[in-house]
C-alpha angles and dihedrals in degrees: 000000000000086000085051086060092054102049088050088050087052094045090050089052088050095055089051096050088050093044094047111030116066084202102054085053088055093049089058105046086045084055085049099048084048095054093050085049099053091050098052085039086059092222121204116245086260101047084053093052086065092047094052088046091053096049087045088057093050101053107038084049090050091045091048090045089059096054088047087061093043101049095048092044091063089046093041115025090161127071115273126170086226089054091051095045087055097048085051100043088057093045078058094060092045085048091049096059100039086058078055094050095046093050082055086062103043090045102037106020101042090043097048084049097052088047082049094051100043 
């Protein structure tokens, strides 16, 4: 039951993450939009795969984002240019993979609507 524990502890931490940070909620309703669109889109098994691995990314790199912050917010409540340049270091990388998810869209889902329309 121990593992139990642990995936109600990560499910708390991704609640969290969805009710305090706006970009986490836009994250998930881009995850949702991308789901409704792979189904009309009527995505192969292997286009789905990329999909799911973009979503995954966001949001692990969001979710990770946000620790990062809070973390650095309780050792450093004031400001502190190494603080900042933490916070911001970890945003890049959320801004690195949505890029990525975004390319996946643009490659796999635009693609997979123009076949369904011909």
């Amino acid at each position: 039951m121990k593992w139990l524990r642990s995936f109600g502890y990560a499910l708390e931490g991704f609640v969290f993450a969805v009710r305090t940070q706006r970009h986490m909620k836009f994250h998930l309703a881009a995850a949702a939009a991308a789901i409704i669109a792979s189904v009309f889109a009527r995505l192969e098994p292997q286009e789905w795969l990329w999909v799911i691995l973009a979503i995954a990314l966001v949001w692990s790199a969001e979710l990770l984002n946000t620790a990062l912050e809070q973390v650095v917010d309780l050792v450093s409540p004031d400001r502190h240019p190494i603080a900042k340049a933490a916070k911001d270091t970890a945003a890049a990388a959320v801004l690195i993979v949505s890029i990525f998810a975004l390319a996946v869209a643009i490659i796999i889902l635009i693609p997979a609507f123009i076949e369904q329309w011909k």
